[in-house]
Backbone as a printed PyTorch tensor [residue, N CA C, xyz], in Angstrom:
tensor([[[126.0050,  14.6580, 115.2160],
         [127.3830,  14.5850, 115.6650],
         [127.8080,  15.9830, 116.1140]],

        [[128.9490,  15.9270, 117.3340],
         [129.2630,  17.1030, 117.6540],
         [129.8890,  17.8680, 117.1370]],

        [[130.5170,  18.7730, 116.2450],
         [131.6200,  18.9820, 115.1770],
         [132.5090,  19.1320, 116.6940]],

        [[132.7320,  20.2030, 117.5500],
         [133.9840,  20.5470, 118.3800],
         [134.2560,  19.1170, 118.8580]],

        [[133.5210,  18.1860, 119.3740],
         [133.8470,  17.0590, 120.1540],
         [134.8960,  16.3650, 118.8840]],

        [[133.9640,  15.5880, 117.8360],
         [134.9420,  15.3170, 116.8700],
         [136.1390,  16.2740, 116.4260]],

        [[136.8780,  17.3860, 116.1460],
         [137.6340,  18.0190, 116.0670],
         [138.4350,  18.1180, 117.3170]],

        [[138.0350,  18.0470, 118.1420],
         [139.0230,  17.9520, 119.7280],
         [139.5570,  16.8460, 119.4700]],

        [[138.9020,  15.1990, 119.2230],
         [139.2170,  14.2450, 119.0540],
         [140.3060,  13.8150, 118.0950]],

        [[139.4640,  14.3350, 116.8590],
         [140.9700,  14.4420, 115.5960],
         [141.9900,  15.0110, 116.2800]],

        [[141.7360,  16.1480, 116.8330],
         [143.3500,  16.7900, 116.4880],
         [144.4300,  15.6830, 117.7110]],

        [[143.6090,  15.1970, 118.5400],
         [144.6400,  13.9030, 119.2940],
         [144.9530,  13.1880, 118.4530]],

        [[144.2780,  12.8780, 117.8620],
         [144.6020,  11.5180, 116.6890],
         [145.9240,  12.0220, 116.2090]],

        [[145.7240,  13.6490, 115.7440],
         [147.0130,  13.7200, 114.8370],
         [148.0340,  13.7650, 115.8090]],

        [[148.0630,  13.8160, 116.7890],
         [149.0350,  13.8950, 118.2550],
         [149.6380,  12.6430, 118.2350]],

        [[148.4360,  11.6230, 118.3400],
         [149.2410,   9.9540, 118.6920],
         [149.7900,   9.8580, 117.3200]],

        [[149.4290,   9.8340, 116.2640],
         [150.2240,   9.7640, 114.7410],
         [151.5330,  10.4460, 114.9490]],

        [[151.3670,  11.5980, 115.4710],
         [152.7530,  12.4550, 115.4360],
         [153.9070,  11.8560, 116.1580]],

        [[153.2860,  11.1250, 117.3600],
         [154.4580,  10.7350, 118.0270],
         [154.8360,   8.9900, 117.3950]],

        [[153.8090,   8.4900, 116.8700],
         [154.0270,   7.2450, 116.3200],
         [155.4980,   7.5230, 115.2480]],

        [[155.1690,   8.8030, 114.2730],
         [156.3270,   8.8850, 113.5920],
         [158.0390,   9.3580, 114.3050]],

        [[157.7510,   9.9120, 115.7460],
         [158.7490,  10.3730, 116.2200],
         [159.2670,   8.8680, 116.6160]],

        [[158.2400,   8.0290, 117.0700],
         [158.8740,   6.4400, 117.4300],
         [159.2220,   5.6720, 116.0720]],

        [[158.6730,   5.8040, 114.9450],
         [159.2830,   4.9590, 114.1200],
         [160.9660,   5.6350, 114.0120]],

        [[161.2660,   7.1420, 113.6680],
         [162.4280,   7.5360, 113.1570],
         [163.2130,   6.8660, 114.8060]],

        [[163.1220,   6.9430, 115.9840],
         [164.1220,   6.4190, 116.9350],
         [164.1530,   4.7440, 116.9400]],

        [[163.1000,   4.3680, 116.5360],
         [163.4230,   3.0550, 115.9200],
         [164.0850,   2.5970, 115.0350]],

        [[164.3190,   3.3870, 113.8390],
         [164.8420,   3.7560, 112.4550],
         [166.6390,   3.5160, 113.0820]],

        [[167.0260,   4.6380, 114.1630],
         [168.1260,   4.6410, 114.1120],
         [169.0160,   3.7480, 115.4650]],

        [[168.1640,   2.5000, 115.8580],
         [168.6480,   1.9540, 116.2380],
         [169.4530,   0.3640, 115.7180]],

        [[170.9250,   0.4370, 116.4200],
         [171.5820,  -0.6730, 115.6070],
         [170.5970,  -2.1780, 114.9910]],

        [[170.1770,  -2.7500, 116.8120],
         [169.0870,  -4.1360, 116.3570],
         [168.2860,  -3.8380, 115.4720]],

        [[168.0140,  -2.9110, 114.9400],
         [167.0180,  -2.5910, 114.2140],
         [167.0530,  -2.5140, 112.2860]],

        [[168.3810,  -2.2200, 112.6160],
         [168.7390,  -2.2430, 110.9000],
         [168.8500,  -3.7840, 110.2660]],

        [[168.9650,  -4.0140, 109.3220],
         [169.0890,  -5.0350, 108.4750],
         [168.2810,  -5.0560, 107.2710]],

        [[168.1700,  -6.1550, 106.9110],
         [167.2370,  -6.4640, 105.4530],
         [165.6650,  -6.1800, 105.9540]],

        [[165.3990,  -5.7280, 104.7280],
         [163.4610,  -5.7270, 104.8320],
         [163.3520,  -4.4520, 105.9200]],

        [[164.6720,  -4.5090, 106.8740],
         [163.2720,  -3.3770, 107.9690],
         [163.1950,  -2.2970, 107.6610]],

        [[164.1310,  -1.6110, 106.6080],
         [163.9160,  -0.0770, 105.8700],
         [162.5190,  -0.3530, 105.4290]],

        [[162.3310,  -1.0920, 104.5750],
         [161.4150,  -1.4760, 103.7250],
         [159.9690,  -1.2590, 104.9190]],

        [[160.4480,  -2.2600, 106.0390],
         [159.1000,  -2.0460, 107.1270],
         [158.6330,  -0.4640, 107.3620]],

        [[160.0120,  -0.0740, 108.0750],
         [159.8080,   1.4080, 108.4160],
         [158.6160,   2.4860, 107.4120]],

        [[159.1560,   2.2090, 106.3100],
         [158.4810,   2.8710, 105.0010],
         [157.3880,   2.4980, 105.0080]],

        [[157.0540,   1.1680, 105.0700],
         [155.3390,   0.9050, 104.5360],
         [154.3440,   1.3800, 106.2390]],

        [[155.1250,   1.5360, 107.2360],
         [154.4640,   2.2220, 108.3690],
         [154.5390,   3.7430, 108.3900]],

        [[155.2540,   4.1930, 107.8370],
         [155.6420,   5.3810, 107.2520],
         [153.9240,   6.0410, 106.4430]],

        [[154.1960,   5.0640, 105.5390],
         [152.9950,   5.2280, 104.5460],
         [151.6970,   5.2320, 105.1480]],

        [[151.3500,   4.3700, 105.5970],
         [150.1220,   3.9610, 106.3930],
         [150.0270,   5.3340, 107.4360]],

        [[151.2540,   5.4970, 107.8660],
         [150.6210,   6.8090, 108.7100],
         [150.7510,   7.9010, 108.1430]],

        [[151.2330,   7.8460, 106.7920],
         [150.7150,   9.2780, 105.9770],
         [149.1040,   9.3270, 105.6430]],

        [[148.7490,   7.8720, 105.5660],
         [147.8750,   7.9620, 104.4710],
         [146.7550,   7.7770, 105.7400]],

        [[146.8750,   7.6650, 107.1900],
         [145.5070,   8.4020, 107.9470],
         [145.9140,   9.4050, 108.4360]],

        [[147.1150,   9.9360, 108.4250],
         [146.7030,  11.6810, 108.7770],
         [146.1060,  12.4270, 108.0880]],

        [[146.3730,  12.2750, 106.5550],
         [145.5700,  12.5850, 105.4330],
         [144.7300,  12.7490, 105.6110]],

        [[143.3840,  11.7170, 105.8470],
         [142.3690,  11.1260, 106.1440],
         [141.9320,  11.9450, 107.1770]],

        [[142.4100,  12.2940, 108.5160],
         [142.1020,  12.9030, 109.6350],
         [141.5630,  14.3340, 109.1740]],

        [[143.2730,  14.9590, 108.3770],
         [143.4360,  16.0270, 107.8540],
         [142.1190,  17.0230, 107.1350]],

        [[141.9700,  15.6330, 106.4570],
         [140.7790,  15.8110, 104.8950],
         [139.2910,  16.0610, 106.0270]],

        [[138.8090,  14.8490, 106.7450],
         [138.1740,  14.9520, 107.7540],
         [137.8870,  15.9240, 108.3370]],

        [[138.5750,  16.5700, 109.1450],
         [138.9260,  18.1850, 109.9360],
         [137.9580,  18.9340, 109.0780]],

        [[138.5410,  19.2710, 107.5060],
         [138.6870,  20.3560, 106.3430],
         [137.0080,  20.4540, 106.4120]],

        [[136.4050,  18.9740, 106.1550],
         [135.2140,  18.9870, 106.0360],
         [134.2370,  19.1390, 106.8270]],

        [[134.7990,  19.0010, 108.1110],
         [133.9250,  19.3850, 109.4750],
         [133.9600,  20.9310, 109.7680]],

        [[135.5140,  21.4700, 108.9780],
         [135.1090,  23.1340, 109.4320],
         [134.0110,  23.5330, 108.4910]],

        [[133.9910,  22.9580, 107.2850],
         [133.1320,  23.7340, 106.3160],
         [131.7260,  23.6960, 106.8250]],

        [[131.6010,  22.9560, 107.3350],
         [129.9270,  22.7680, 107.9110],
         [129.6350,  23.6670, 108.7070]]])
């Protein structure tokens, strides 16, 4: 495997993640959008994209060490 190719690659990943969260919060603050459960939605997409940037993050850490 290439390490720079994969590491060029991650760091997009964390790009499209980044803007996924800039689209959930403008989703967040739109009127149709509020009601029951969808805080609740927001959050568990919230989560999910904490928990692969992490992943990316952790990923990266271990490709520099090599």
């Amino acid at each position: 495997m290439d390490t720079g190719y994969s590491l060029a690659v991650s760091k997009r990943c964390l790009n499209w993640i980044n803007e996924a969260f800039a689209a959930l919060q403008e989703l967040g603050m739109l009127p149709e959008f509020k009601g029951v459960g969808r805080e609740e939605l927001l959050n568990n997409w919230r989560k999910a994209l904490f928990a692969l940037r992490d992943g990316i993050v952790d990923f990266r850490r271990e490709l520099q060490k090599n």
